[in-house]
C-alpha positions as CSV (number, residue, x, y, z in Angstrom):
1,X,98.0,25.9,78.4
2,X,98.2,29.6,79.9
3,X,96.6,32.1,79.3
4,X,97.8,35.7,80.1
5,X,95.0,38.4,79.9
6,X,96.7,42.0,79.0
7,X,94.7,44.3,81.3
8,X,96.1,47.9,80.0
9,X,95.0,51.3,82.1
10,X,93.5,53.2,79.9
11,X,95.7,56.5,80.5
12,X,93.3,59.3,80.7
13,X,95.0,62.9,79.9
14,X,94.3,65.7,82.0
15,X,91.8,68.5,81.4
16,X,93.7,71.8,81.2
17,X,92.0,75.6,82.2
18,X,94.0,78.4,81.7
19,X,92.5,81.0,83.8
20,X,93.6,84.2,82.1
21,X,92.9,87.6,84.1
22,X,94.4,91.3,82.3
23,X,95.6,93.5,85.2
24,X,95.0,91.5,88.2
25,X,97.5,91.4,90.7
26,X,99.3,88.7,92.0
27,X,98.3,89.1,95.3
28,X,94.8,89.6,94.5
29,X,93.2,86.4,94.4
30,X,92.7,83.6,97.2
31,X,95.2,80.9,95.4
32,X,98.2,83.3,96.0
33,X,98.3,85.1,99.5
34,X,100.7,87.2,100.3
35,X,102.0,89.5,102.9
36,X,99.9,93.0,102.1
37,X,101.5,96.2,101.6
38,X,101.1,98.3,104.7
39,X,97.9,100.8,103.6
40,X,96.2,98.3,101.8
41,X,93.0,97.2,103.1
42,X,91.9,95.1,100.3
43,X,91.9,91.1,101.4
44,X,92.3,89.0,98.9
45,X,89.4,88.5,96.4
46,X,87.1,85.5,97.6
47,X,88.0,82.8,94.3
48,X,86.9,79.6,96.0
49,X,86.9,77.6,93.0
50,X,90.2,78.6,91.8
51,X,91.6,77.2,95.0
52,X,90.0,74.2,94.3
53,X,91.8,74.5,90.8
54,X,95.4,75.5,92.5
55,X,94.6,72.7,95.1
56,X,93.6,69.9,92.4
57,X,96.0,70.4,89.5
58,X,99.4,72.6,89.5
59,X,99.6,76.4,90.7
60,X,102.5,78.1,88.6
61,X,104.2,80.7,91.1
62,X,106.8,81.5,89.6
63,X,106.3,83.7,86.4
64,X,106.2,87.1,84.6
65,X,103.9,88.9,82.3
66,X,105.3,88.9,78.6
67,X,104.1,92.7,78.3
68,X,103.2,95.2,80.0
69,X,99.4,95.6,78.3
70,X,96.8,92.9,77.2
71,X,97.3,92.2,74.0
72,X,100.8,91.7,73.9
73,X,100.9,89.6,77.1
74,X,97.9,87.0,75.7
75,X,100.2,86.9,72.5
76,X,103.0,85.6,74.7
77,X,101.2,83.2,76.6
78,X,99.1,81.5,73.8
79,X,102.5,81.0,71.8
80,X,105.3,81.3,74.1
81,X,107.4,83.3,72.2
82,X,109.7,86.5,74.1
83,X,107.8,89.2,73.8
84,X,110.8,90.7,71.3
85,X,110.0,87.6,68.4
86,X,106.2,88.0,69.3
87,X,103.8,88.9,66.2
88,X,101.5,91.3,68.6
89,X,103.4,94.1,70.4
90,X,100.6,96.2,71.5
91,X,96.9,96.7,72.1
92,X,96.3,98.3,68.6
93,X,97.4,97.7,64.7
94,X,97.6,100.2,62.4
95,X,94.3,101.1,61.5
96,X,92.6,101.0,65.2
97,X,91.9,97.2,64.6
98,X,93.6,94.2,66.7
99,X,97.2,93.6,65.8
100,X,96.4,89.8,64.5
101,X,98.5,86.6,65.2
102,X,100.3,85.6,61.6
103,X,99.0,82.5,60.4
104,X,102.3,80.8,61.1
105,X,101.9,81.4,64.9
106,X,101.5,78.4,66.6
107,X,99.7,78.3,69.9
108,X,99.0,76.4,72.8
109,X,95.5,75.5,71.3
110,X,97.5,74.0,67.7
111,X,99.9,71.7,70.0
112,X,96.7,70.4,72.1
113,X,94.7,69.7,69.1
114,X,96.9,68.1,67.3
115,X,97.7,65.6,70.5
116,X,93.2,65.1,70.2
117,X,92.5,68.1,72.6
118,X,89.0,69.8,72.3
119,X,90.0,73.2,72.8
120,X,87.8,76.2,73.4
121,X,88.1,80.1,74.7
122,X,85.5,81.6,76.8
123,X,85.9,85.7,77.5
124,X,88.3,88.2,75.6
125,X,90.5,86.8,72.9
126,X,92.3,90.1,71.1
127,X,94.6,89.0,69.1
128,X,92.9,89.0,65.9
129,X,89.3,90.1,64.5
130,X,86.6,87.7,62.3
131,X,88.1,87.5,58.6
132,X,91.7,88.2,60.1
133,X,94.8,86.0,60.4
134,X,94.7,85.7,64.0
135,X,91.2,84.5,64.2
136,X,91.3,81.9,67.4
137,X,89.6,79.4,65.1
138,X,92.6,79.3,62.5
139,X,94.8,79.3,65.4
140,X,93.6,75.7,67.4
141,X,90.9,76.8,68.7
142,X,87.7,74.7,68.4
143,X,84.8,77.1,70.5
144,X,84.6,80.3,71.0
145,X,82.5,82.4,73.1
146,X,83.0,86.1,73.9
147,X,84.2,89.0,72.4
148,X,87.4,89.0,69.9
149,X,88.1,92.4,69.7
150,X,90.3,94.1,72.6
151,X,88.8,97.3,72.8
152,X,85.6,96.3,73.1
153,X,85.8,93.9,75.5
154,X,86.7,97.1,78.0
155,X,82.9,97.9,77.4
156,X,80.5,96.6,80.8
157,X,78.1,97.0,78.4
158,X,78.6,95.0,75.2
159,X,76.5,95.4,72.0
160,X,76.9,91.7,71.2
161,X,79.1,88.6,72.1
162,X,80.5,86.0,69.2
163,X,80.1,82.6,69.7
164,X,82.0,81.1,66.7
165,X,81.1,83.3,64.3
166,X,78.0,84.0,65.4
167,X,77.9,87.2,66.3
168,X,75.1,87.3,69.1
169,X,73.5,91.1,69.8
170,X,72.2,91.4,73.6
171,X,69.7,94.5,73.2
172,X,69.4,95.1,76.9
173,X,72.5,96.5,76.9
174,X,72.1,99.3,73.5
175,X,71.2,101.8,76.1
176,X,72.8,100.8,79.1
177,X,76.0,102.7,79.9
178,X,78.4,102.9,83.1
179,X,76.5,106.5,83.7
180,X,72.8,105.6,83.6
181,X,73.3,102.1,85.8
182,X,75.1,103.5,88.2
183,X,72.9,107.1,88.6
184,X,69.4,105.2,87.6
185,X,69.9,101.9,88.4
186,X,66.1,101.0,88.1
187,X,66.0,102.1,85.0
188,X,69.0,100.2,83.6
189,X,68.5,97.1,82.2
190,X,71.5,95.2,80.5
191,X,72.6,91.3,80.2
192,X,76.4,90.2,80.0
């Protein structure tokens, strides 16, 4: 009598980071050198773990912003839609709130969970406020930590991060501001 022992490779699926940066350049970052434009003395920033990232995994080099401004251009990414059939077409709604992701949108976060992804957001989200449709949690997201809101993540200074919805106050920074840190600096005190 045989016997035949099935030995099956237990297929393990790759972790995916989407490292998402609003106005950076190109050029800017060590992963993507480039020839310098005559004048500029900037070398590249210093990113060594994101070329062990572009040296581990896959470096896309080949791509466009979906907008010209934030919002817009996360709104784009997260559901790959032209920017012409996109939900959020700038950095404000209406009433000075975040334009919000419809809850029909799907994004990248829906199609990874629904394949068994964890899927979490760490940093500035803006496409949709606590209590709105475009919440990241209603839209695949399982963590989040950082600040929802696009116009407040332009603060160095935030009153408060979310984590869920959590909203989490950091009281060093209620009277920090750009001004006092950088003209008193020992008398600045702030967290981030």
């Amino acid at each position: 009598m045989t016997h035949v022992a099935s030995i099956t490779k237990i297929q393990q699926r790759p972790n995916i980071i989407m490292v998402l940066a609003d106005d950076l350049g190109y050029c800017e970052v060590e992963p993507y050198p480039c020839r310098v434009p005559q004048g500029h003395n900037q070398p590249p920033i210093s990113t060594p773990n994101l070329v062990r990232f572009a040296a581990e995994g896959l470096k896309f080099t080949n791509s466009y912003a979906g907008a010209p401004v934030c919002a817009p251009s996360r709104c784009t990414l997260m559901t790959g839609k032209h920017s012409g059939h996109a939900t959020v077409r700038g950095n404000k709604g209406f009433d000075g709130s975040d334009w919000p992701l419809e809850p029909n949108d799907i994004t990248a976060a829906d199609v990874l969970k629904s394949v068994g992804y964890y899927t979490a957001i760490v940093g500035k989200w803006g496409l949709g406020d606590l209590g709105t449709t475009g919440w990241m949690r209603k839209h695949g997201f399982d963590y989040f930590y950082g600040i929802s809101n696009q116009a407040q993540a332009h603060n160095y200074y935030p009153n408060s991060v979310m984590e869920n919805e959590i909203q989490i106050p950091l009281p060093l920074n209620q009277d920090a501001s750009r001004i006092k840190c950088m003209s008193r600096p020992s008398t600045c005190n702030y967290s981030h």
